[in-house]
N, C-alpha and C positions, 0 to 999 in steps of 0.2 A: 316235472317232478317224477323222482324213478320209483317213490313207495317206500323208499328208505326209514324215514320217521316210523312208517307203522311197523317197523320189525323192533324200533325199540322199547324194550319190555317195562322201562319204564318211564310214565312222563307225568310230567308235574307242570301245574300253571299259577300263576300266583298273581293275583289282578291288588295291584293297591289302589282301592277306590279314592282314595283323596285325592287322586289326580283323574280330573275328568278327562274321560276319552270313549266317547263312541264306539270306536272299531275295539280295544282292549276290551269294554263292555259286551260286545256282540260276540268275541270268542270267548269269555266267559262265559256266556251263555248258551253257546252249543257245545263246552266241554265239558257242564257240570252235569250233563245226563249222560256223556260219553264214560263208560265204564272203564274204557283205556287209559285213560288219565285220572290223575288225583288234583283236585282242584282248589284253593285255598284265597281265600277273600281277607287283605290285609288293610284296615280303617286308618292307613296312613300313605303318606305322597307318593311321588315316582321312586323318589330313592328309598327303599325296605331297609336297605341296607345300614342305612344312617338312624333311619326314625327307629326301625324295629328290630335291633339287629339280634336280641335273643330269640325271640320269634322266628323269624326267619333261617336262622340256625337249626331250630327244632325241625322246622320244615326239610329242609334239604337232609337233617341227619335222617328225617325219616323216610324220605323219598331213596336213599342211596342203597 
């Protein structure tokens, strides 16, 4: 890794808990005290895009 990620000023993470997953869950978890990222917990499957797509849209218009 060259460090590149931390120069970007903005990051967003977006964990859709209806799909179970351990490792999704454990970077959730040490990026929601990380002040460098914005972090957002969505109560539906893998695909946001399908189940939640207004939601989601608010999300990214506001991360941009």
């Amino acid at each position: 890794m060259t460090g590149a990620r931390d120069r970007i000023a903005k990051k967003a993470y977006v964990r859709a808990k209806g799909y179970p997953s351990v490792p999704f869950d454990g970077f959730y978890e040490q990026l929601k005290t990380n002040t460098a990222w914005r972090v957002y917990e969505l109560p539906c499957g893998h695909d946001a895009m399908v189940d939640m797509p207004d939601r989601l849209t608010e999300i990214l218009i506001e991360v941009a």
